[in-house]
C-alpha positions as CSV (number, residue, x, y, z in Angstrom):
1,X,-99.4,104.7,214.1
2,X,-98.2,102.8,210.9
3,X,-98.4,99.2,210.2
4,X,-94.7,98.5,211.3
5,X,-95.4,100.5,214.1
6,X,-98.5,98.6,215.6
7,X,-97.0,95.2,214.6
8,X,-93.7,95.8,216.8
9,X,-95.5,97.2,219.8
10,X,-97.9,94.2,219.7
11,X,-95.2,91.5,219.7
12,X,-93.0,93.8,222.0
13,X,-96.1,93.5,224.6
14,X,-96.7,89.4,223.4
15,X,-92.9,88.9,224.4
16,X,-93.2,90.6,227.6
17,X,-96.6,89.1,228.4
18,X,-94.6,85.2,227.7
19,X,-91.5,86.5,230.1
20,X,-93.8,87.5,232.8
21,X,-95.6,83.7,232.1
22,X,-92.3,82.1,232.1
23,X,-90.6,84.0,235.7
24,X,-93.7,83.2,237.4
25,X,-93.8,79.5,236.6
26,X,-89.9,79.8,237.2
27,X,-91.1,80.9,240.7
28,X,-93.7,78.4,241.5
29,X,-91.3,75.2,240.7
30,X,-88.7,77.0,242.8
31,X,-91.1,77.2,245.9
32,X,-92.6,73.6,244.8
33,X,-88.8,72.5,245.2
34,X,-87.9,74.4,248.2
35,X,-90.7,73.3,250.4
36,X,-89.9,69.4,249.3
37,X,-86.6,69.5,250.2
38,X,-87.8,71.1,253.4
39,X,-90.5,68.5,254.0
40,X,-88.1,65.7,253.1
41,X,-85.1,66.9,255.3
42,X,-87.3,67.2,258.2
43,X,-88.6,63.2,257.6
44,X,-85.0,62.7,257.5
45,X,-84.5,64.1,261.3
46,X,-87.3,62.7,262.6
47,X,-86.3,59.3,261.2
48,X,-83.3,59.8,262.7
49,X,-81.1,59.8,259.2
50,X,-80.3,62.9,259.5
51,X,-79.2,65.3,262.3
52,X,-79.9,69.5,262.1
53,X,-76.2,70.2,262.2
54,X,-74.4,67.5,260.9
55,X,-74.0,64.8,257.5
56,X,-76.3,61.7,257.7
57,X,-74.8,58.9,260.0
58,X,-73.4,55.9,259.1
C-alpha cells in the first residue's frame, strides 16, 4: 500500500474512532438528562406541584 494510501486509511479509521467517541458521549448526556427529568418530575408529584396527568396547579 502507498504512502497516500496508508495516510487516508489511517485518518479514515481516526475519524471513525472520534464519531464513535462523540455518539457515545451524545448517548450518555441523553440518559444523564432523561433520568433527571424523571427524578425531578417525580419530586414534583410527590410535592404535590405536579399531578401525573395534568399542568402544575396554581
Amino acid at each position: 500500500m502507498g504512502g497516500a494510501a496508508r495516510r487516508y486509511v489511517q485518518a479514515s479509521f481516526a475519524a471513525t474512532m472520534l464519531a464513535a467517541k462523540g455518539q457515545n458521549a451524545i448517548q450518555y448526556v441523553n440518559k444523564i438528562t432523561s433520568a433527571a427529568l424523571r427524578v425531578l418530575g417525580a419530586q414534583a408529584v410527590i410535592d404535590g406541584e405536579l399531578t401525573v396527568s395534568a399542568s402544575p396547579s396554581t
